[in-house]
N, C-alpha and C positions, 0 to 999 in steps of 0.2 A: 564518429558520425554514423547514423543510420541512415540506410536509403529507405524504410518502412516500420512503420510504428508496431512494435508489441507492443499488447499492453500489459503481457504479464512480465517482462523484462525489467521494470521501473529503475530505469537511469536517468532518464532528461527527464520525467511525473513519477509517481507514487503508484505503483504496481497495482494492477487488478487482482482482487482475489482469482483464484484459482477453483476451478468446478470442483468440488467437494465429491470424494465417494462416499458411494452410500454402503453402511453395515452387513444390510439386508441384500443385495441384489449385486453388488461392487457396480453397479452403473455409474454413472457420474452426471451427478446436478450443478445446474449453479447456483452461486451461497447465496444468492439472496430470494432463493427457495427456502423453506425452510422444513420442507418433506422432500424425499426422491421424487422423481418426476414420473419414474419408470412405475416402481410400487407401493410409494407414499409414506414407506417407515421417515423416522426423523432423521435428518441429516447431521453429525457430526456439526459441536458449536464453532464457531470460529475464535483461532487465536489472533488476541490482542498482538499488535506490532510495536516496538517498544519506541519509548521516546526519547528522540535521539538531542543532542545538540549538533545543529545544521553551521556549516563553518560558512557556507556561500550567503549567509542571512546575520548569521551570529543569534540565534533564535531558537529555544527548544521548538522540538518538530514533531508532531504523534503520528504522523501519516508520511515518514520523509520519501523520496526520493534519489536517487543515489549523488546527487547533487551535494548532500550534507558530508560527504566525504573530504572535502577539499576546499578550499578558501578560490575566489575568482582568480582566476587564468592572471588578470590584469592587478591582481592587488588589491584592488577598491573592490570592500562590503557591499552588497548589493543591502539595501532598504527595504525590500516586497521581495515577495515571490510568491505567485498567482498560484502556487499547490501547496502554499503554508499551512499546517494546520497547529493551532496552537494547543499544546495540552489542554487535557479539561482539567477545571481547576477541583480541589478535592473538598466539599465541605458544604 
């Protein structure tokens, strides 16, 4: 149980990127910059998060949550889950 939401923690939601450093300066931007903020070189791409199969949905998941670890406390499949993101399909 937390008393305060990280958002870069992603247990109960899907983890925030993390401020990217930059090559050029070592400052730190966030990713969805896409130059340093400080001296405007390009910021390092971002890596893909792999896709998981989610046990609390039963659902491949591209964005999971640390939720996808474990089947529900009670047993019963949850149906939804409001942070699903469903693979993109290939083609």
């Amino acid at each position: 149980m937390c008393w305060s939401c990280n958002p870069y923690c992603g247990n109960c939601k899907p983890p925030k990127e993390k401020p990217k450093k930059c090559p050029a300066c070592n400052s730190y931007s966030f990713p969805e910059l896409k130059n340093c903020k400080k001296c405007g070189a390009v910021l390092p791409e971002s890596v893909e998060r792999p896709t998981v199969m989610c046990l609390y949905i039963e659902k491949m998941c591209a964005n999971p949550c640390g939720k996808y670890k474990a089947p529900p406390k009670d047993g019963v499949v949850q149906q939804s889950c409001k942070w699903h993101t469903p693979p993109k399909s290939k083609g």
